[in-house]
Structures are given as C-alpha cells and as structure tokens.
C-alpha positions in Angstrom: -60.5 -9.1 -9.6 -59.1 -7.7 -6.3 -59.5 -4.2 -5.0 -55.9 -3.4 -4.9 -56.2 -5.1 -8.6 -59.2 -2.8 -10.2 -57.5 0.5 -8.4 -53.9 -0.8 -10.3 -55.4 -1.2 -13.6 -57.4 2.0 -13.6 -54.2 3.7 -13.5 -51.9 1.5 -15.5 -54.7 2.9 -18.3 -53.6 6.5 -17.7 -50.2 5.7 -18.9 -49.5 5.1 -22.7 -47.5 2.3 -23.3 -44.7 2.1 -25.2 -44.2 6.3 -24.9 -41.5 8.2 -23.5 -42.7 11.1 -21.7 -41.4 13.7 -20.7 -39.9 14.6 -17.2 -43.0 16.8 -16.3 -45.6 15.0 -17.9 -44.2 11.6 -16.1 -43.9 13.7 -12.5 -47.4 14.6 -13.3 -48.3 10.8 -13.3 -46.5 9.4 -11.2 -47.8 11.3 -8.7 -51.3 10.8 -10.4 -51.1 6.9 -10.3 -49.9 6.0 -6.9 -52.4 3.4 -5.6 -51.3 2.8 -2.1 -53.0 4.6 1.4 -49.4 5.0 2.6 -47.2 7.9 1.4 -45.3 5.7 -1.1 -41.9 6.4 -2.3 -41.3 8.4 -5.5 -38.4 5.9 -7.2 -36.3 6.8 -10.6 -34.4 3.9 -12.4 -31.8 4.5 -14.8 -30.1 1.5 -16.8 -26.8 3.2 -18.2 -24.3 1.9 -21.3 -21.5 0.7 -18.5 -20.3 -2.7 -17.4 -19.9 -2.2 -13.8 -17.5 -5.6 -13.6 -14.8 -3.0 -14.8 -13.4 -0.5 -12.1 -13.2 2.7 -14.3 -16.6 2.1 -15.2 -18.5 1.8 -11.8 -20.6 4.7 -11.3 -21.1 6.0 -7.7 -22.5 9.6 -6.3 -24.1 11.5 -4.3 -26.5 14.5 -4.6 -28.7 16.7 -2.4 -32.1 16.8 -3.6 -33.3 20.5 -3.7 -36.7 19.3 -2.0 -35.2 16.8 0.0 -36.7 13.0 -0.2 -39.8 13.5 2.1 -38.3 10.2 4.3 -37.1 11.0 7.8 -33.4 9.4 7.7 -32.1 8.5 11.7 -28.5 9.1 11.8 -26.3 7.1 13.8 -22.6 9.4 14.6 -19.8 7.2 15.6 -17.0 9.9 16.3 -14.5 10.0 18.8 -16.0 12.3 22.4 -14.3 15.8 20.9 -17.0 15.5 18.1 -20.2 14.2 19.7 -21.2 17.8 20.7 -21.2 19.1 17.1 -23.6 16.0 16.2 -26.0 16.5 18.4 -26.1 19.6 18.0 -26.5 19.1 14.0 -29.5 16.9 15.0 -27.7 13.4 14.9 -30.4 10.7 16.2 -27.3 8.4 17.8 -24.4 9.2 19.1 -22.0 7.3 20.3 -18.6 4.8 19.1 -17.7 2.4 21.6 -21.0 1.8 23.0 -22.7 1.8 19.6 -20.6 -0.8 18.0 -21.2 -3.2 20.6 -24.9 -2.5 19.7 -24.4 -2.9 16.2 -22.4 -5.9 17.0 -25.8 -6.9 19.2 -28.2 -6.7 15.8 -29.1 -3.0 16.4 -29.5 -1.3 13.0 -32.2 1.3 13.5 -30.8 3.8 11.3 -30.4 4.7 7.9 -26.7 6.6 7.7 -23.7 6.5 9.6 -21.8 9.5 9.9 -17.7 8.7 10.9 -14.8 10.6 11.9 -11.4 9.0 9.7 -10.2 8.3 12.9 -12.3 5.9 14.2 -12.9 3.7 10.5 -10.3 1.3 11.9 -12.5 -0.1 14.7 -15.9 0.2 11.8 -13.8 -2.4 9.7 -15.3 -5.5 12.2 -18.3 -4.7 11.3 -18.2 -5.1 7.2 -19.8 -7.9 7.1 -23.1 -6.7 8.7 -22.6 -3.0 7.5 -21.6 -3.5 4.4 -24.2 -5.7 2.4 -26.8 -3.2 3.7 -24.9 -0.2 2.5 -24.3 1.2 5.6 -20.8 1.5 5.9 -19.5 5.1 6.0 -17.4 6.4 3.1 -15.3 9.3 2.3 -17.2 9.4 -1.8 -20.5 9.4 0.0 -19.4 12.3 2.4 -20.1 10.0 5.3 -16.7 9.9 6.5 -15.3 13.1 7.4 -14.4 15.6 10.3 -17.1 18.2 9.2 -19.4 15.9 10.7 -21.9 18.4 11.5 -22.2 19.5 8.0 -22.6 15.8 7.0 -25.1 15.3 9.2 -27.0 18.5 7.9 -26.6 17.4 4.3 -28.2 14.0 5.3 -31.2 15.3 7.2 -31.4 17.9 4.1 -32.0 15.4 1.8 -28.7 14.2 0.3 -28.4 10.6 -1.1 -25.8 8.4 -1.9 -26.6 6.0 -5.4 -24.4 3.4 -7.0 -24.8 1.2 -10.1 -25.9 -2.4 -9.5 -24.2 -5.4 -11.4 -27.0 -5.1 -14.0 -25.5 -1.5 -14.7 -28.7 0.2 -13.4 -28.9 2.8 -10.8 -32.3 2.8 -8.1 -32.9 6.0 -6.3 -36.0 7.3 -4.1 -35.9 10.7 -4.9 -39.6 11.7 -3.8 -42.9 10.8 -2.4 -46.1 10.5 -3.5 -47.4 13.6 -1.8 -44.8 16.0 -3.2 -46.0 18.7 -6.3 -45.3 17.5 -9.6 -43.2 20.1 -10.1 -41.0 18.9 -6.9 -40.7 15.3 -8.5 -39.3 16.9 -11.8 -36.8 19.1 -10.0 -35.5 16.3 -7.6 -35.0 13.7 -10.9 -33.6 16.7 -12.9 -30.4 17.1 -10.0 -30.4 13.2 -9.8 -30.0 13.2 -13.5 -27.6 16.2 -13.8 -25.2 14.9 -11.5 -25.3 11.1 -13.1 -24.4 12.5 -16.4 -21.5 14.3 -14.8 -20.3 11.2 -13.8 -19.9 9.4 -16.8 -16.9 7.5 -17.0 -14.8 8.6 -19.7 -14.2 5.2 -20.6 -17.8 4.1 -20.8 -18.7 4.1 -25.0 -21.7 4.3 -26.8 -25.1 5.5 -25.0 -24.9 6.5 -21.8 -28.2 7.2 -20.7 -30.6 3.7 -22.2 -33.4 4.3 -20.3 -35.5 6.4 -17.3 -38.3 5.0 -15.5 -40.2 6.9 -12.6 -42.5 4.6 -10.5 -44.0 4.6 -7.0 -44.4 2.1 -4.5 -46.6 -0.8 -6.1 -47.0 1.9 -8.9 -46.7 1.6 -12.3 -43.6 2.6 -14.1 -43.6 5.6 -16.7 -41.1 6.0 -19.0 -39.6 9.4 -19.2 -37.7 10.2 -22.3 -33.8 10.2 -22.6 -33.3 13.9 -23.2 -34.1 14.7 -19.8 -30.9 13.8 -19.1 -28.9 16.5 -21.3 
C-alpha cells in the first residue's frame, strides 16, 4: 500500500460511516483528517430537492464568510479611468479595461474575480466565451458588477463568495482551510448554510436540504446532519 494510501485510510477510520454528524463534530474532523502537506481547501457540498433545468428553481448567491476563506483571491478591475483610483486604493491586484481585455483576449487569466463598472459590460460581452465557462464573468447577483467598486472589491478580499447549483442540483463551495479552528469551519458552513436556505425557491417542493458533506482536499467526506441547515 502507498504512503499517501496508509495516511488516507488511517483517517477514513476516524470517520463513522453511514452517520450524520453534526456541524461541530464534522468541523472537528475535517480538520482532523486532512492528509495533504499543503494547506488544503476546506469544501462543503450540498445536493438540494430542485431541478435546476427550470428557471424559478436555479439557485444562485453569494455570502461573506465571517472568517473569510483563507485563499488569497487576485482581483482584476475593469472600470472606466474615473474608477481606477478607488480600486486601487481598495487593494484591486489589476487594473485596467482597454488594456486588460486585449490581455484576456491574449490568454491572460491570472485572477480569480473581476470586478466591473455597468458601463463598461458592453465591451466584457466578447469575451463570454472565455470568461464565462470559467465563471468569471462579472454579474450584478454576484455583486461583481456595480459602481461601488471599492466596496466590491473589499467584500471580495474579505472573503465573500459567489455559489450556484450545478445541473446535478448540487451546490460546491470552499469555505475554509485546513489550518482554520474547528470552530471557524462551523461558523463559515453555518453562513453558507443560512443564506442557501434563504434562497429556496418557493417553487421548489419536497426536501430542500438532501444532504451536507464537508471534505478537504484528497480528504475524506463527512456527512454532517440536515438540521444544520434550520
């Protein structure tokens, strides 16, 4: 058996299959059974009781973690030159529009979040194709489009994410990392949860919430028991 093999199944013992824990007992864990030498990411899955394939149902968000999500995220502003002040000055890695679109248009994509002004979204629609399927293009849900860009950019660097439901009806999140307190983990999942259940879609019937998972990087997953969600 490999290393990486004996150090995975020592841990996958610590975890009781088949038992919903709860959030602070699977925080505890999760933290507890991350195998890797890197500073893995802290992940929570969350398969809800909507089919995204209908509009109405499609759930989409976004929430500021109170402990932020431990990842440095490089911000890329593309505002017009009356705003470029204000995001550097809010700690914007990029700045730029003309010039950075050409990059982007070049392969560049070392960021993580663009931050836009409404103004300029009609010359961000060329680039769809390559922003989009990475999820990169700037939206007014997300907060990324807006003319309080210095706030957005503040609320990015704090630690606020965007999430939205895959096809499978199953929302992926990396709320944490492996070297946060236990008690960090729990409150991070406990705002991602809180604001998912505010967003259930009143047409969505049935359960809501089917499962919660917590994992790390190469990790095991733990299940973490429904009510953590009410």
């Amino acid at each position: 058996m490999s290393k990486k093999g004996k150090k995975y199944s020592a841990v996958v013992d610590q975890i009781e299959q088949n038992k919903a824990y709860t959030l602070a007992e699977a925080a505890e864990l999760v933290v507890k059974t991350s195998t890797t030498k890197f500073d893995a990411s802290v992940d929570i899955d969350v398969r809800l009781g909507v089919d995204p394939r209908h509009a109405d149902q499609m759930v989409r968000g976004t929430v500021s973690l109170p402990h932020g999500t431990g990842k440095s995220v490089r911000v890329l502003a593309l505002v017009n030159p009356a705003k470029q002040e204000d995001a550097v000055n809010a700690g914007a890695d990029f700045v730029g529009l003309d010039d950075k679109i050409a990059e982007i248009e070049g392969g560049w994509l070392d960021f993580d979040v663009i931050v836009a002004t409404p103004d300029v979204m009609g010359k961000l629609g060329k680039l769809g194709r390559v922003l989009g399927p990475r999820g990169l293009m700037p939206n007014p849900k997300s907060g990324t489009v807006t003319m309080e860009v210095g706030n957005a950019i503040r609320e990015v660097k704090a630690g606020k994410i965007d999430f939205r439901v895959d096809k499978y009806g199953i929302l992926h999140a990396a709320i944490a990392k492996a070297s946060f307190d236990a008690q960090n983990v729990k409150e991070n999942a406990e705002a991602f949860l809180q604001t998912v259940v505010k967003l259930k879609p009143s047409s969505a019937k049935g359960i809501y919430i089917k499962s919660i998972y917590l994992s790390t990087t190469m990790g095991p997953s733990i299940q973490v028991d429904r009510s953590a969600a009410q």
